[in-house]
C-alpha positions in Angstrom: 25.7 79.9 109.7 27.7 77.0 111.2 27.8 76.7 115.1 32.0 76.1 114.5 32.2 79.6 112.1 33.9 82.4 114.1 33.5 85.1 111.7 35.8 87.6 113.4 38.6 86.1 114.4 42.4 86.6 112.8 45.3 84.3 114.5 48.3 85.9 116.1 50.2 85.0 112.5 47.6 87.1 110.6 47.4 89.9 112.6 51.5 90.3 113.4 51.6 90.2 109.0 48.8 92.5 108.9 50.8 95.0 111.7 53.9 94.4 110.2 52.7 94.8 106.6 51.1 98.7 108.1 54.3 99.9 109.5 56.5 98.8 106.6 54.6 99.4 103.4 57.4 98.7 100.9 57.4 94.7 102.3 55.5 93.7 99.0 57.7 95.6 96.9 61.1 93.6 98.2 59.6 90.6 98.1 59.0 90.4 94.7 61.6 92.0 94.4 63.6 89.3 96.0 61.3 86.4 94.0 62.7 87.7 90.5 66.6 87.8 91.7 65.9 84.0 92.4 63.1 82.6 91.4 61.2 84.5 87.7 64.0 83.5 85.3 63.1 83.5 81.4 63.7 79.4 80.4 65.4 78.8 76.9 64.3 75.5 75.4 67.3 74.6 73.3 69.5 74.9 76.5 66.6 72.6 78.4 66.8 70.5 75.4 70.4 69.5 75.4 70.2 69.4 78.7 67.2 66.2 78.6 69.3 64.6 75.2 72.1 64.2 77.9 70.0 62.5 80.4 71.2 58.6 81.3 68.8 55.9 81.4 68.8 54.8 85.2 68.1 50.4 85.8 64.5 49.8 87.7 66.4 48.7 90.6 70.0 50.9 90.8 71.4 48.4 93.1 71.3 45.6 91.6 74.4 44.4 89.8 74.3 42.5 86.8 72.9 38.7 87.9 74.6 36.0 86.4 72.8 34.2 83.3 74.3 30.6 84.8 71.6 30.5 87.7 
């Protein structure tokens, strides 16, 4: 065992979850519940494909106007 290993010790952070999480049980459930109204979306690829088709090729250097060929 290391001399730096504290084997029983929870932060503040983790122990306020772990309380929190004890006196209200149904926390998981609305999160997920939460993360699909946002987040866990079905993707359809012809909509992603039109979507990459439109894309417009962007110059190295997008600041750069066009140099004259004279110089």
């Amino acid at each position: 065992m290391s001399i730096f290993a504290r084997p029983h010790y929870m932060s503040e952070a983790t122990l306020f979850l772990n309380q929190l999480k004890a006196q209200r049980p149904e926390l998981d459930a609305q999160q997920s519940a939460g993360r699909a109204l946002l987040w866990d979306k079905q993707v359809d690829a012809a909509i992603w494909q039109d979507y990459n088709a439109g894309k417009v090729a962007q110059k190295p250097y997008p600041y750069q106007t066009n140099p004259s060929k004279d110089l």
